[in-house]
C-alpha positions as CSV (number, residue, x, y, z in Angstrom):
1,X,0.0,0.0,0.0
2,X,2.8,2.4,0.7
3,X,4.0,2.6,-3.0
4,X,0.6,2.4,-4.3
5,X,0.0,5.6,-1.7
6,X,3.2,7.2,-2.7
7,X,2.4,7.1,-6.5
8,X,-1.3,9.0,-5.4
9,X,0.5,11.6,-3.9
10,X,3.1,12.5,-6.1
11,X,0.5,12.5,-9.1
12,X,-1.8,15.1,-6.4
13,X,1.7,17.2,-5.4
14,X,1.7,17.9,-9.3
15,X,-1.7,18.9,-9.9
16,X,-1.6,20.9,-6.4
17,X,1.5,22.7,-7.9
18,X,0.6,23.6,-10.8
19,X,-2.8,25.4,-9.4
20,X,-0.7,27.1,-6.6
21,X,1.4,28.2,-9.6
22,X,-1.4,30.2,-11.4
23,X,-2.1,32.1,-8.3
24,X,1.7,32.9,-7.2
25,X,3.0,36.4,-7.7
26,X,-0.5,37.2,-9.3
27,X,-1.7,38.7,-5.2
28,X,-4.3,36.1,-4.6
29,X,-7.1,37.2,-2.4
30,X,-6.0,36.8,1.6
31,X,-8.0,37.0,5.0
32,X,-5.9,35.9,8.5
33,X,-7.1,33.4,10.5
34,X,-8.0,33.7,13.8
35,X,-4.2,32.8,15.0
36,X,-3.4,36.0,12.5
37,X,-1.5,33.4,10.2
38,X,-2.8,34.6,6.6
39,X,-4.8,31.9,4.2
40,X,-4.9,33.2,0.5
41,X,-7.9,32.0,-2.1
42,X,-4.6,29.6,-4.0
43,X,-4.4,27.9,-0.3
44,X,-7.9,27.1,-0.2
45,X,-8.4,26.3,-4.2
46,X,-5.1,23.6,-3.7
47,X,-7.2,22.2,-0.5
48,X,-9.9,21.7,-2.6
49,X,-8.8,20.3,-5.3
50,X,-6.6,17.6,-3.2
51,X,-9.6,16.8,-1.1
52,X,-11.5,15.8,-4.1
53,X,-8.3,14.0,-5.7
54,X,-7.6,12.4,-3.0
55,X,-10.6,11.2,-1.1
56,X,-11.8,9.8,-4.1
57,X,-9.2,7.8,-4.9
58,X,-9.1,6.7,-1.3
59,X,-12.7,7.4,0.0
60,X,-12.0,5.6,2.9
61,X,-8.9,7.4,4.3
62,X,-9.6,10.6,6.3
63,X,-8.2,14.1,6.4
64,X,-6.6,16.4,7.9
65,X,-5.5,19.3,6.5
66,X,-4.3,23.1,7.8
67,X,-7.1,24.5,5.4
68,X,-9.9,22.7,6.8
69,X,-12.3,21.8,9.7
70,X,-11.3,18.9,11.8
71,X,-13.0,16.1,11.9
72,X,-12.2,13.9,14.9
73,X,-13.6,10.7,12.7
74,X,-10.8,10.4,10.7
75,X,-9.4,8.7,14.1
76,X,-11.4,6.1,13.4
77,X,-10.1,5.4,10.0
78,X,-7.1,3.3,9.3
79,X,-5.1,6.0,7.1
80,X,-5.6,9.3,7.0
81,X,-4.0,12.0,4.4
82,X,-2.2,14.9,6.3
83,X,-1.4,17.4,4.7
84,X,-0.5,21.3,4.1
85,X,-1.7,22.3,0.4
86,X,1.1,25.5,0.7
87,X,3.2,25.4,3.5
88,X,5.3,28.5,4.0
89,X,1.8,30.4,2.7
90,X,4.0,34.0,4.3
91,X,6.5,33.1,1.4
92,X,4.4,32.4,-1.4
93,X,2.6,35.7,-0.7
94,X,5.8,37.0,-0.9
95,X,6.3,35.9,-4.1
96,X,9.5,33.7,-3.0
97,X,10.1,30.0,-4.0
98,X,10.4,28.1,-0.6
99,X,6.9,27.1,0.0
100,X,5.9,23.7,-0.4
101,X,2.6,21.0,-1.5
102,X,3.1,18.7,2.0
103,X,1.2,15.6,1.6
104,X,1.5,12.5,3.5
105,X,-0.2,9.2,4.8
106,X,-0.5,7.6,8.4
107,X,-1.2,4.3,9.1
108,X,-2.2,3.6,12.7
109,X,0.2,6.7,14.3
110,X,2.9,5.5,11.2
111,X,4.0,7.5,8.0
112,X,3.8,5.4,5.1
113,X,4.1,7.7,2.1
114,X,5.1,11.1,2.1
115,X,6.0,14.3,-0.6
116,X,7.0,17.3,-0.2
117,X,6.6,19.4,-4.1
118,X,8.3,22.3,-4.6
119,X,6.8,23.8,-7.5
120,X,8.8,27.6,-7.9
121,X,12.0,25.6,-7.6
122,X,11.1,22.4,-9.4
123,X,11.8,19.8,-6.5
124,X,10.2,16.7,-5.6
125,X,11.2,14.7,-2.4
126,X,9.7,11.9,-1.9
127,X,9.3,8.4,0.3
128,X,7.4,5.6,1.4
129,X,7.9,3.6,4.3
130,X,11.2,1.4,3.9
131,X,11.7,2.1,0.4
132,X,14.3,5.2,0.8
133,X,13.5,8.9,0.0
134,X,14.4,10.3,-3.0
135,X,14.6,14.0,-4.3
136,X,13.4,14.4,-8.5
137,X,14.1,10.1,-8.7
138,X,17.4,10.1,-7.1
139,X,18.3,8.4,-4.0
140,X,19.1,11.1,-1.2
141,X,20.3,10.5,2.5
142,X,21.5,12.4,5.4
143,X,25.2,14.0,6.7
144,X,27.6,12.0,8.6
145,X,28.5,15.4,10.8
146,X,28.5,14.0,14.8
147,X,29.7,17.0,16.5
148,X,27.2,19.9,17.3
149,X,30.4,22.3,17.1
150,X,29.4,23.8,13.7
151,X,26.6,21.6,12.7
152,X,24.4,23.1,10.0
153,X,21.0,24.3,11.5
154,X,17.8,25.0,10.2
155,X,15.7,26.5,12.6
156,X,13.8,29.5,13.7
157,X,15.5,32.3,15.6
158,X,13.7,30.8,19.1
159,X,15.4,27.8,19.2
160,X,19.1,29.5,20.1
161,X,17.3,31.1,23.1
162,X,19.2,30.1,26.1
163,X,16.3,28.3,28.4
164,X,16.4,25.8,25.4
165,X,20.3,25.0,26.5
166,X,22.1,23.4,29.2
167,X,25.0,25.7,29.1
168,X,26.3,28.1,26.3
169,X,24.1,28.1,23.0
170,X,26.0,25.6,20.9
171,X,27.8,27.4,18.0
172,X,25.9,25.8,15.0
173,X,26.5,27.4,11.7
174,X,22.7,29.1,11.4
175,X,20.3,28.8,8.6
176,X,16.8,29.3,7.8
177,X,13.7,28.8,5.9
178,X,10.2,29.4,6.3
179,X,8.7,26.1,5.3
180,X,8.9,23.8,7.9
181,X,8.1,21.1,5.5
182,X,11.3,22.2,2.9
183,X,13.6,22.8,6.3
184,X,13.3,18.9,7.4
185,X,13.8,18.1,3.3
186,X,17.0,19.6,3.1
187,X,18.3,17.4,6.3
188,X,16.7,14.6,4.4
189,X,18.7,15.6,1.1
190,X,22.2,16.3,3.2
191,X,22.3,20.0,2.6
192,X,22.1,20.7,6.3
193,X,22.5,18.7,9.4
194,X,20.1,19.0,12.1
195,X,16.7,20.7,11.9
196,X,14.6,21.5,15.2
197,X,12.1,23.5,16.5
198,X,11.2,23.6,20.3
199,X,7.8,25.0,19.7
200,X,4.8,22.6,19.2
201,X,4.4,21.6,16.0
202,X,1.5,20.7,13.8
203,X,1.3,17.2,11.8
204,X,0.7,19.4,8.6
205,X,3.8,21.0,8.7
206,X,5.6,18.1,9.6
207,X,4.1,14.6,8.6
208,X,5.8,14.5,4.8
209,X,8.9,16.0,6.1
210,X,9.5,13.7,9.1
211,X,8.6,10.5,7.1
212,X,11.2,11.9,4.1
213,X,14.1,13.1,6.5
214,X,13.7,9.4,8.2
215,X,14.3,7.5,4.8
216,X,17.1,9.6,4.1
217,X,18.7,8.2,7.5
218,X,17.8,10.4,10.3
219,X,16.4,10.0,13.6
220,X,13.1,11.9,13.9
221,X,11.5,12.4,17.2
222,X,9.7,15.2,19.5
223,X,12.3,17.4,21.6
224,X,12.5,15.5,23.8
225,X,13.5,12.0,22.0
226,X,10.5,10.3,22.1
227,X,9.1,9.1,18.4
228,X,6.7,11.2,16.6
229,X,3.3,9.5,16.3
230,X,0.6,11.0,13.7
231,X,-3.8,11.5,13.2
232,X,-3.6,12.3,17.1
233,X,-6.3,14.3,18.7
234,X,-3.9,16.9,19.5
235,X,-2.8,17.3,15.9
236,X,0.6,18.7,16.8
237,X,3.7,18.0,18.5
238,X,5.9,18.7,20.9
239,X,8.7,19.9,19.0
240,X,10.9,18.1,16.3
241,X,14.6,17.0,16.2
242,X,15.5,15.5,12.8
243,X,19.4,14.6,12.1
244,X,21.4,11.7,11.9
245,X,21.2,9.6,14.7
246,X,25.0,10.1,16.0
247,X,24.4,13.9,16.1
248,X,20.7,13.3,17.5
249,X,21.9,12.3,20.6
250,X,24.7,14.7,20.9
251,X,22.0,18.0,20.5
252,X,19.7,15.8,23.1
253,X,23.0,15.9,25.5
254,X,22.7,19.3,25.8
255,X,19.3,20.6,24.9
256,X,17.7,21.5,28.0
């Protein structure tokens, strides 16, 4: 099922792209939502569009997406599709390339099949459970870097704050994006070497990304260590620590 999944998603990535496309740079009409986080018409037309896609290929999976109301039967469901149909929506609007289609499947708590499409920049990472992740068909995997001493991190600005540390900030070589999805994709694809964020996080953002960044070899867990599990209640996380699993346990050392 995982491949068969995978396949549905990358063909649903594409179509999502290519609609987000025709509305990028072109000042789509925006409202924010409640949180103040802004949702633009091209957000809500790639929802749409998916939902339909999707749930009738797979009318017995349930959703959950960023874009739409929750509904708590999906629980009940064997798989469910997670997904963000743009993450990094502050980007798009921006008219920059590093938003993302996030789609992904959960079996039972467990990624199966994940992408994350990057349309404006023409990259496709992709992976099902056991079978590797790749990025555009090729086979990618994580960095061999086990020191934290100059690590490559991708991260918000609030996760060098001090409370988050035991002692000193570590002095990792600072990076960031605003897709969360895109920021564990490049772990997964060995650009950088650790991504984390200390702040909940919600399974939209992450499910994809997480399943992706695992394939390519790294450890993925909550901030505190403890495995990721997805379709919960909650919907979120408590934080994420993606890298390899040598330098995973050397940021848990001394994270506080």
């Amino acid at each position: 099922m995982p491949a068969t999944d995978l396949a549905l998603l990358i063909d649903a990535s594409l179509a999502g792209g290519q609609i987000a496309m025709s509305y990028w740079r072109r000042d789509p009409e925006t409202r924010a939502k409640p949180d103040g986080s802004p949702v633009s018409e091209a957000d809500l037309a790639v929802d749409g569009a998916l939902r339909a896609a999707l749930l009738h290929a797979r009318p017995d999976y349930g959703w959950l997406s960023e874009e739409a109301e929750d509904d708590l039967a999906r629980m009940d469901r064997e798989r469910c599709f997670i997904l963000d149909p743009i993450d990094g929506t502050r980007a798009y609007l921006e008219g920059h390339e590093t938003w993302a289609v996030s789609l992904a499947v959960a079996e039972a708590g467990r990624l199966t099949a994940g992408v994350i499409h990057m349309p404006a920049k023409g990259l496709t990472y992709t992976a099902a459970l056991g079978q590797g992740a790749a990025l555009n068909g090729t086979p990618i995997t994580v960095t061999r870097q086990d020191e934290v001493s100059g690590a490559r991190m991708i991260t918000s600005k609030a996760t060098y704050a001090e409370r988050n540390w035991r002692g000193a900030v570590p002095d990792f070589a600072r990076h960031y994006r605003p897709s969360m999805a895109y920021r564990l994709a490049v772990v997964a694809q060995g650009r950088f070497d650790v991504m984390a964020t200390f702040r909940q996080a919600w399974e939209w953002d992450i499910a994809a990304g997480a399943l992706i960044a695992a394939e390519a070899g790294a450890l993925v867990t909550d901030r505190h260590g403890e495995p990721l599990s997805f379709n919960s209640a909650e919907r979120c996380s408590t934080g994420v620590l993606a890298a390899n699993p040598a330098l995973h346990a050397e940021i848990l050392s001394v994270m506080a």
